[in-house]
N, C-alpha and C positions, 0 to 999 in steps of 0.2 A: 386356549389360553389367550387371554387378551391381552394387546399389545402394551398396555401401563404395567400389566405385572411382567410384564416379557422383559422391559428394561428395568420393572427393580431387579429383579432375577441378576441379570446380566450387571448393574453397580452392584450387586450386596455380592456377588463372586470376585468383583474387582476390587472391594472392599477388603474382601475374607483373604485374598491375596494380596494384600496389601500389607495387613496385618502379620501374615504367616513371612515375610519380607521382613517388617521391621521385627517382628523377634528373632532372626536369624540374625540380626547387623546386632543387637542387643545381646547377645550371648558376652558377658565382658569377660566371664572367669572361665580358662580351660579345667575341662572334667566338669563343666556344667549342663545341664540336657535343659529341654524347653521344660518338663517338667518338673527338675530341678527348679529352675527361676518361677515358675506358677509356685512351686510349694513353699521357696524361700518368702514371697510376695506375700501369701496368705497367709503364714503365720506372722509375716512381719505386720500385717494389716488389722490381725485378729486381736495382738498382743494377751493371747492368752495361752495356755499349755491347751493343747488339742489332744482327743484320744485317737489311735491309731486308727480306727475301724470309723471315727468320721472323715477323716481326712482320704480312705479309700472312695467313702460316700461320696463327698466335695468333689475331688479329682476324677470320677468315674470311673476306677481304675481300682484291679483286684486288690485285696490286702496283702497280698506275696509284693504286690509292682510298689505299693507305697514303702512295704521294709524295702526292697533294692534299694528306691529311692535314700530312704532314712539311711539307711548304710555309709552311701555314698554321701552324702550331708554332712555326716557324721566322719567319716571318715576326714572328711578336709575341714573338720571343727568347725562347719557353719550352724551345726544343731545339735541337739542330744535327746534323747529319752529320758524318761524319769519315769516310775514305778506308781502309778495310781496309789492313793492313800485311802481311796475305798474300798479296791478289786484287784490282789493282786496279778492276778492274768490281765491286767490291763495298762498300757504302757501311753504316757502322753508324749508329745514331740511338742520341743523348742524351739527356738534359734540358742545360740550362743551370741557374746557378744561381737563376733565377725560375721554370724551370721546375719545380723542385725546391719552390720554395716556395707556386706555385700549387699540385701536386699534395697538402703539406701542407697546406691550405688545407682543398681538396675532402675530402682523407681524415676530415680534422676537422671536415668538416661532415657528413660518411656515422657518426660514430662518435656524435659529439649527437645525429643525428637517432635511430639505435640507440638512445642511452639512453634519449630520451624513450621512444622505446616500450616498452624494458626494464622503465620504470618502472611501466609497467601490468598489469602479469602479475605475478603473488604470488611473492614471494620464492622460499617453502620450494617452486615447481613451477619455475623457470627451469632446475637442471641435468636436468631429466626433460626439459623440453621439448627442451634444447639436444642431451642424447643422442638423443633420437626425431629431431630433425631431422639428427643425422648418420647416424643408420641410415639413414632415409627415402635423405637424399643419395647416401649409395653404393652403395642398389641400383637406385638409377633411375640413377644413373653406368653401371653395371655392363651393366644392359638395355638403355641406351640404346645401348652401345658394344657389344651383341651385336645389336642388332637393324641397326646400322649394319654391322657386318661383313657378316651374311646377306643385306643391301640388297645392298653392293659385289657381291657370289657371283653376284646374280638378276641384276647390270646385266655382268654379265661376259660377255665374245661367244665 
């Protein structure tokens, strides 16, 4: 391995921990899980009723781990179920209107945490940084999702 990818390696793990840090300090509501907060955030982002079996999709997580999930939501009146109006074996997930407010909440607290850091990095280098990290993002997008396809091909019988 060559020494330029040896230290992205080494930032994008200091990154990744960094990240798994501030969502631990972000946890505002007790009885909330981390993916409690991912799933209050994505329906709160989606603003649309979600069918269960995508939100398993989305979260890559079984369809049993999303009801626990929905349960628990549900239980502290941050969301609800409602009954497909095409299929009844199909159930979509909400927010309710706390869960809507918890989610503002969290997002406003993911956005000051940002600023504070924003504020440490020099003005005149923020949009250089911010383009380099979106290059960076969509070729490691890109790679990841060809080295997953060529996975799929080798597990193929």
């Amino acid at each position: 391995m060559n020494n330029r990818a040896k230290e992205f390696v080494s930032v994008l793990e200091l990154l990744h921990e960094n990240v798994s840090q501030r969502d631990k300090v972000l946890m505002f509501c007790p009885g909330l899980t981390k993916i409690d907060c991912f799933l209050l955030q994505f329906l709160y982002t989606t603003k649309v009723k979600v069918v269960m079996t995508d939100l398993a999709r989305v979260l890559n997580v079984s369809y049993s781990r999303v009801t626990r999930v929905m349960d628990n939501l549900c239980e502290l009146n941050l969301a609800k179920r409602l009954h497909s109006e095409n299929d009844r074996r199909s159930w979509y997930a909400t927010l309710t209107h706390e869960g809507e407010v918890q989610a503002e909440k969290i997002r406003n607290g993911l956005v000051d945490h940002q600023e504070s850091v924003l504020r440490m990095i020099p003005e005149e280098r923020l949009d250089d940084l911010l383009e380099l990290l979106t290059v960076y993002t969509k070729a490691f997008v890109e790679i990841t999702k060809n080295n997953l396809k060529e996975e799929d091909k080798d597990n193929d019988c």
